[in-house]
N, C-alpha and C positions, 0 to 999 in steps of 0.2 A: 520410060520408067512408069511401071504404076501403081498408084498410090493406094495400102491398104488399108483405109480406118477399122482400127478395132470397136466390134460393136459388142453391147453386154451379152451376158453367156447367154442370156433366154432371146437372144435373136434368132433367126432362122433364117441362114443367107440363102438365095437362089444357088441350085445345083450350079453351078459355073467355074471355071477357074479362078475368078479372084471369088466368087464362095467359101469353095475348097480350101484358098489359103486361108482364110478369114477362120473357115472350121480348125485349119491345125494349128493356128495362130491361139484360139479359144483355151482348145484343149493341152496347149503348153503352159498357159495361164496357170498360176494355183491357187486351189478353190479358197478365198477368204476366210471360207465358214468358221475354221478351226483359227486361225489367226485373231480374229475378231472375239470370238471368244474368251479367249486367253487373255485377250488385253481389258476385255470389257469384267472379266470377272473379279474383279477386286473392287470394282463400281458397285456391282452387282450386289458382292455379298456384303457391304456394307450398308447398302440399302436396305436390306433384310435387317442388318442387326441393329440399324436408327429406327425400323419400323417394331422392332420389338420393344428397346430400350426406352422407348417414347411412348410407350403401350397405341400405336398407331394400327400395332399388329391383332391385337388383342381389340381392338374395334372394330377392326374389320373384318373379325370371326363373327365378333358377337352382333354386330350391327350390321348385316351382312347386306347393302347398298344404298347406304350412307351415302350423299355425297360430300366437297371437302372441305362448306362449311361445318359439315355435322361432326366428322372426323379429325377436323382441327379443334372445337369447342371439346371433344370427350377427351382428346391426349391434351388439352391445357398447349395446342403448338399453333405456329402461324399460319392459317391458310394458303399462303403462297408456297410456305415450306411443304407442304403436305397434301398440294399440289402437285409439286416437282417430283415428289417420294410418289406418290401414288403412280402417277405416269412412269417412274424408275422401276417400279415393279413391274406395272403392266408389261413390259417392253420384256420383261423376261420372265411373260405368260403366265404367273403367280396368279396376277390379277386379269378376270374377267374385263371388256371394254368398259367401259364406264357409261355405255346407253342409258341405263337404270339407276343407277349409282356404282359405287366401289366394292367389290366385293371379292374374298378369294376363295380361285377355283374350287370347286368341289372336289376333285381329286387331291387337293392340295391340303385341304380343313387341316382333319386328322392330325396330318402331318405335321402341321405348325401350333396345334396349339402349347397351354404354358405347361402339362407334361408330358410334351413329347419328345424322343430322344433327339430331333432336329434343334427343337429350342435349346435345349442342353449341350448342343452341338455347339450350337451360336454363342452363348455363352462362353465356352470353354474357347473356342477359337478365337472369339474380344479379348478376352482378359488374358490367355496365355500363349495361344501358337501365334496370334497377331502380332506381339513383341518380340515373342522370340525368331520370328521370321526376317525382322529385321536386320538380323545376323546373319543370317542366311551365307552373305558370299562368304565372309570370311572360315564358315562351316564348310564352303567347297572349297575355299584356299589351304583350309588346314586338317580339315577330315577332324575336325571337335565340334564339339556340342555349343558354340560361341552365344547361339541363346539360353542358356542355362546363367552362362556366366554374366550374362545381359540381365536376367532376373535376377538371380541370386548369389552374385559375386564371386569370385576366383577359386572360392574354398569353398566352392560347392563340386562333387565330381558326380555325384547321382541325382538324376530331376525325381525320381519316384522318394527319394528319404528326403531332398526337398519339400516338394509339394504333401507329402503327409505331413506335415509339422507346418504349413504354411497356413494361419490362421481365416486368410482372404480367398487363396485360389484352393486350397488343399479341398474345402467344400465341394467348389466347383469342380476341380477334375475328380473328385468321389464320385458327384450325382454323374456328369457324363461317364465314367466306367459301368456304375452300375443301370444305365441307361443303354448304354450302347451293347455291353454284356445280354440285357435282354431280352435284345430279339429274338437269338435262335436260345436262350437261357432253357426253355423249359424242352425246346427237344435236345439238347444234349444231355440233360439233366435224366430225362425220360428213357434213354438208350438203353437195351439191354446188359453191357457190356458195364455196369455199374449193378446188375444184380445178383442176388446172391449175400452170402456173408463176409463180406471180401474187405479188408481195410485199401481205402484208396487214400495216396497222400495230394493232397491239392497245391501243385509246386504256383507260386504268386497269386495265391487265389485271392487278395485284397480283402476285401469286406465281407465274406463269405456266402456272398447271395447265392454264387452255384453251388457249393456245400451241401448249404441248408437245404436246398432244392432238392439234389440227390439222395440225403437223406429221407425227405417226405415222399418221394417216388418210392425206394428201396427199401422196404423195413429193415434189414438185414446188414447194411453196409453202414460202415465207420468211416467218415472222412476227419483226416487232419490237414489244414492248413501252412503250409509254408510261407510264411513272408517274412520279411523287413521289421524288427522291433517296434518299429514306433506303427507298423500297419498292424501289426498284430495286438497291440493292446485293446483298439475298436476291434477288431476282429470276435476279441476273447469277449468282450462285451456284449457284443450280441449274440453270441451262442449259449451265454449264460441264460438268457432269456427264451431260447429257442424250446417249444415243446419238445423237440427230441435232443435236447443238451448231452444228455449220456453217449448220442453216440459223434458227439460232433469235438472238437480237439485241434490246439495249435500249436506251432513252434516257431521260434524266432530263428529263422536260417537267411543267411545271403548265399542266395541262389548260384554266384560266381565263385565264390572264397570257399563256401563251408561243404563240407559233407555231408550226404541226404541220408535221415536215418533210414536205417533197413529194415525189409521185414513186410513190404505192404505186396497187396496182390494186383493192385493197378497204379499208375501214375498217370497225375493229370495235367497238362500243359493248355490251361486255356486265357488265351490272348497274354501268352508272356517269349512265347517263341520269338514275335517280331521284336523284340526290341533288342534282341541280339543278334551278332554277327555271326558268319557262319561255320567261326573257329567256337566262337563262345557255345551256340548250339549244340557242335560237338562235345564240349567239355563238360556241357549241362545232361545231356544225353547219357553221358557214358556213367555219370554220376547215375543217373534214372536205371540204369540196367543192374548197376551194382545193388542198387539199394529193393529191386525186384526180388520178390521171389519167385522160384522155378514157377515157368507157363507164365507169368507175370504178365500184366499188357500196359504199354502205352498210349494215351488218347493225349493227342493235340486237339485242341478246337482254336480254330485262328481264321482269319482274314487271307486269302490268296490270289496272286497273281496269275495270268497268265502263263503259258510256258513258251508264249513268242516273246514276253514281256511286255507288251502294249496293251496295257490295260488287267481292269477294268479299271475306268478314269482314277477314280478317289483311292482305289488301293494302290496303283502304282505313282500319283505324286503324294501320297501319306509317306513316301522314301524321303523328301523334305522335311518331314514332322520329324522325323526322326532322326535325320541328321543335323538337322539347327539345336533341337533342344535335348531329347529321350536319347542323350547317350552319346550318339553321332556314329551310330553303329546301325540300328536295327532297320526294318525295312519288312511289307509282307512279302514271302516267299511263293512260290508256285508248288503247289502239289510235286509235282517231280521231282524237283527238287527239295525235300522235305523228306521223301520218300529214300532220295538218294544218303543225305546224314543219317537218317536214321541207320539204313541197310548198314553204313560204314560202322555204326556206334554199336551192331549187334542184335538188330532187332529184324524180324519178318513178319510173313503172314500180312502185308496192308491192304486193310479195307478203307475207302475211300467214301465217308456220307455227305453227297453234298447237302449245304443249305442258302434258304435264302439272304439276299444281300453280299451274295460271294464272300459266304463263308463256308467251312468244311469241317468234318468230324475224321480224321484220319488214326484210325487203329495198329497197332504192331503188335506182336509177342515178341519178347525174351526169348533170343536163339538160345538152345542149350549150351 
């Protein structure tokens, strides 16, 4: 009998028979890479958010190779702690070697500093998908929202009339909406398909950042706001201050329940598709066609998946986000699929604008 030790993947056995088995021995193996990952990233990204919360992170933008006595005297933390964190980074390349001192990558800066939409990221993921994640199984055991009910008790059924009345996190998930909103904000905002004299109704447009935008691009176009009562009172407050107030307007609708007033020439769905299922879609859709008028068009701007489904990473596990907490319904959708409800709900003509961070501008018209 003879004996094969398995040797690491980066060996190189001699051409040979026991080689050979040793190579298809290798390549039955499965590659760690993704496993280790998965397990490591919960270390990970809490490393990040003690390096921020500690202003750890914030010193080592500004102080850019410090080392950790310098870094533990500015964040007020213990040298041996800030230590361990500085090397916890390193290890997941954020941070440069530490030859010179501490410092993070330059490709990286930008990205982290205190307004950028990562920090806000961070944020919002500590103080609310963190807790509510902890519900998580019982969300797969029951297909409900079990972190919602973990924040804000049993008699709560919507996280978005939650968290706007939430005096602690309501801030915090504001700034990350109108942070994560945006990136692609000003080229949707920018799109032809918004000009002209046209009333567009903006279905959950929250705070009205892309509103107010569309109007200052478009002299011509009227946007109204659809949300949530309690979203719409900030809403109404900031458009009263807006240089172009005259053409800017809100209504208090629930998106699910109510009927959308009639009468506009475009309808806008940006970042409120995902949070729905894909019956709710339709019945939000079909509401959108009725309240068209003739040629009327449809703009989705959303987050999307694949159409193999794998990936891209963060938009296909955001299907957790959304089923522990936002509802226990929504999830982003793939283009084709998206294309396929709408076609079903009445609508044609889609144009397809990609953008960056795998997001999209997807167009329809009002079939006759």
């Amino acid at each position: 009998m003879i004996s094969v030790p398995i040797t690491p993947a980066t060996a190189q056995p001699a051409r040979t028979l026991v080689g050979n088995v040793r190579r298809l021995l290798q390549r039955l193996v499965a590659d760690p890479a993704p496993l280790e990952r998965t397990i490591a990233g919960t270390l990970a990204q809490r490393s990040l958010v003690a390096a921020a919360n500690t202003g750890i992170l914030d010193a080592l933008i500004d102080h850019p190779g410090s080392d950790g006595q310098e870094l533990a005297r500015l964040g007020h933390c213990s040298p041996a702690g800030v230590d361990i964190l500085a090397r916890a980074l390193a290890a997941t390349a954020l941070l440069s070697p530490p030859g010179t001192g501490w410092r993070v990558r330059q490709a990286y800066t930008p990205l982290l500093r205190k307004d950028s939409f990562l920090r806000s990221w961070l944020d919002y993921a500590d103080s609310v998908i963190a807790p509510a994640l902890l519900s998580l199984e019982d969300s797969v055991r029951h297909g409900t929202p079990e972190g919602l009910t973990r924040l804000y008790g049993h008699d709560r059924q919507n996280f978005y009339a939650a968290v706007a009345t939430d005096p602690v996190n309501g801030p915090i998930f504001s700034k990350f909406m109108r942070s994560y909103s945006s990136i692609n904000r000003k080229a949707v905002a920018r799109h032809s398909v918004f000009s002209g004299p046209l009333k567009i109704l903006d279905l959950g447009g929250g705070d009205g950042d892309l509103a107010m935008a569309i109007v200052t691009h478009h002299p011509q176009a009227e946007v109204t706001v659809a949300d949530l009562p309690a979203v719409i009172e900030r809403t109404s407050e900031s458009f009263s201050q807006h240089p172009q107030a005259s053409r800017l307007q809100t209504v208090a609708v629930d998106l699910l329940h109510d009927q959308l007033p009639p009468g506009y020439d475009v309808i806008l769905c940006a970042h409120v598709i995902d949070i729905l299922s894909p019956e709710e879609i339709r019945g939000l859709l079909t509401k959108a066609r009725e309240a068209l008028a003739a040629k009327g068009k449809l703009v989705v701007f959303t987050p999307v998946t694949a159409d193999h489904g794998r990936g891209p990473l963060i938009n296909s596990l955001m299907g957790i986000y959304f089923l522990a907490l936002a509802r226990g319904k929504g999830r982003f959708y793939s283009t084709s699929k998206l294309r396929e409800i709408a076609a079903n709900c009445g609508f044609k003509a889609f144009r397809d604008v990609p953008l960056p961070c795998d997001e999209v501008i997807l167009i329809g018209e009002k079939e006759d």
